[in-house]
C-alpha positions in Angstrom: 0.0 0.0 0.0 1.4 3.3 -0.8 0.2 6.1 1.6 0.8 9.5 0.5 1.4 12.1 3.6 1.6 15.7 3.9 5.1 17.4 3.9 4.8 19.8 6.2 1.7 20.5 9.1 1.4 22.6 11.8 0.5 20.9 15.1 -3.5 22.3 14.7 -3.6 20.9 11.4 -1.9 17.6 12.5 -4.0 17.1 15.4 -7.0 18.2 13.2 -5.7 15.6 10.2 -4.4 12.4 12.1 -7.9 12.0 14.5 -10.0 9.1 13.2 -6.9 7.8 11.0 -6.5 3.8 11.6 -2.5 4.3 10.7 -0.3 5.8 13.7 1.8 8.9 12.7 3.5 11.2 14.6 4.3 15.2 14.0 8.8 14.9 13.6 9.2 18.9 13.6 6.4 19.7 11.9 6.8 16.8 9.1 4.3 13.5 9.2 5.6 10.8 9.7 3.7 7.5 9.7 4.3 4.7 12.7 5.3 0.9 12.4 3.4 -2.0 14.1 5.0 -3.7 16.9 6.3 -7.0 18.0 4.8 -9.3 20.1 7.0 -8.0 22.8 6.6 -4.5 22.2 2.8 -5.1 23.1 3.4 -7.4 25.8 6.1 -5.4 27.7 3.9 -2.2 27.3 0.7 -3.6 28.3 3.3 -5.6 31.3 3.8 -1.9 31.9 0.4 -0.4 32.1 -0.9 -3.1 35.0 2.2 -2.3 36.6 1.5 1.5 36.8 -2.2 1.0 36.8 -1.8 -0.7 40.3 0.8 1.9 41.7 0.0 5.2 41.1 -3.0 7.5 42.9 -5.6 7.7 40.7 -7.1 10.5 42.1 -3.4 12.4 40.7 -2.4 10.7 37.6 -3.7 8.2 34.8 -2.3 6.1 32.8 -2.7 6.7 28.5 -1.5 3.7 25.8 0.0 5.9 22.7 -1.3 9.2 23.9 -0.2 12.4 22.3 2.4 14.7 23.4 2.6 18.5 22.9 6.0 19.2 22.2 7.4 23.0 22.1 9.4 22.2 18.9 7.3 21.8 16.0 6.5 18.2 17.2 3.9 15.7 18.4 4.6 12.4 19.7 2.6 9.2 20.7 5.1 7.4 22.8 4.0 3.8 24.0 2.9 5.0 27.5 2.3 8.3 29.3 1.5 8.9 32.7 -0.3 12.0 33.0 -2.6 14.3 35.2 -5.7 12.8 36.6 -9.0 14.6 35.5 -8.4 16.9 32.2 -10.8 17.4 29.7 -11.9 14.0 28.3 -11.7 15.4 24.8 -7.6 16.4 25.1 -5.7 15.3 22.3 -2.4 15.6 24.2 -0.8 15.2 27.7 -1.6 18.2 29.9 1.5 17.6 32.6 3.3 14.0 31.5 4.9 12.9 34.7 6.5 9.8 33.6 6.7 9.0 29.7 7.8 5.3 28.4 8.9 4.1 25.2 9.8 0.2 23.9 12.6 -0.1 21.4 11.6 -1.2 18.5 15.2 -1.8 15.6 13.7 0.7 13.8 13.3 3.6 16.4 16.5 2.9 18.5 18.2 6.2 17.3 14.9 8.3 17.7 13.8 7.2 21.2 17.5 7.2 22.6 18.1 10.7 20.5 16.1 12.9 19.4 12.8 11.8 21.8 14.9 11.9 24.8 16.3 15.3 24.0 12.2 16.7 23.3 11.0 14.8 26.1 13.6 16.0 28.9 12.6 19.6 28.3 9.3 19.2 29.5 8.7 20.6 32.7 6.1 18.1 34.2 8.3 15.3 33.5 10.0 13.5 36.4 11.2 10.3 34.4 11.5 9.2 31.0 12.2 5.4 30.2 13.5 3.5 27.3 12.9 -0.4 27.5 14.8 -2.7 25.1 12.6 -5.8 23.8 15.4 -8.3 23.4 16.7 -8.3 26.7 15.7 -7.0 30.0 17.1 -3.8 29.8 16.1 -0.1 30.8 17.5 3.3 30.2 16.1 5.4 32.6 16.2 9.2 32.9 15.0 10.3 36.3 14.8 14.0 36.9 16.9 15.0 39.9 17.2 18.4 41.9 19.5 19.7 39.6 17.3 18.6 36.3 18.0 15.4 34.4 21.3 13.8 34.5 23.4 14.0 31.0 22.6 10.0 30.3 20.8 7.8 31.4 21.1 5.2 34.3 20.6 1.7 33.4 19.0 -1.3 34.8 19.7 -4.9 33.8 18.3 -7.9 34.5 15.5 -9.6 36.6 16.6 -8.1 39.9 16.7 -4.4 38.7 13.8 -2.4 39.8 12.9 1.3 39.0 12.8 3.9 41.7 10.5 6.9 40.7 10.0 9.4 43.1 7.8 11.5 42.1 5.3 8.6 41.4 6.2 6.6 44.5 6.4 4.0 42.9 9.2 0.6 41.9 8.6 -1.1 38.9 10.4 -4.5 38.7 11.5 -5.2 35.5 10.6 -9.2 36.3 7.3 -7.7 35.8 7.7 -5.2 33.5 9.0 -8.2 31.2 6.7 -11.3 32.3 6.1 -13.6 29.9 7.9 -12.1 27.6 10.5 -14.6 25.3 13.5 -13.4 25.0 15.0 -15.4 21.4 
């Protein structure tokens, strides 16, 4: 199938185009870009993820959003895997009002974007208090967790069944046993 896309939107039109569109795309600097599916992996580490922050957080503070969109001050949008945002905005939002904790899974193809480029956008937002990168072939997590100072230059990584994430700002752990149960790794 070929899918002809718009060069160049501003982030009204893009919201305006992209609602209703079966396809995922996201708003790269004010150029459309469309998505790829994901692996079995990516779906089961990120719904592994939701349960996980589902049965941590306060509701009555935060919710948690699958491929929600995020306002960007560059001339971007982005739907990143998961997004923990405010509790009780407008239902008919199209993006994150205050993202707390944002989460992507690696997919081959967007390795270089969500370690790059998204980390850079991401980190600038002032809500944010951690921003996470999970691999899908092994269990592995970059995590950037926003200290008093701001966010560290990297980000920390955690390895392995044992590892668990320490946010803060969301009181919360997530094991990464749970994060990746029942996931193969092969």
């Amino acid at each position: 199938m070929n899918v002809q896309l718009p060069v160049r939107m501003d982030k009204a039109a893009f919201l305006d185009w992209v609602q209703g569109r079966e396809e995922r795309y996201e708003l790269d600097r004010g150029r459309v870009i469309m998505m790829t599916g994901g692996s079995r992996a990516h779906w089961q580490i990120t719904r592994n993820l939701v349960k996980a922050l589902d049965a941590r957080i306060d509701p009555e503070k935060w919710e948690v959003l699958s491929e929600f969109g995020i306002d960007l001050r560059s001339e971007s949008i982005r739907y990143p895997d998961i997004v923990v945002d405010a509790a009780g905005e407008a239902s008919k939002d199209l993006t994150a009002t205050a993202p707390v904790l944002i989460a992507e899974v690696l997919s081959p193809s967007s390795e270089r974007i969500d370690l790059g480029d998204k980390s850079s956008e991401y980190l600038r937002l002032p809500s944010l208090a951690a921003y996470c990168v999970l691999a899908q072939d092994a269990i592995k997590a970059w995590v950037w967790i926003r200290e008093l100072g701001g966010f560290p230059p990297g980000p920390e990584l955690f390895e392995g069944e044992n590892a668990v994430i320490r946010i803060e700002a969301l009181a919360l752990d997530l094991p990464l046993k749970e994060i990746y149960a029942r996931v193969r790794m092969d």
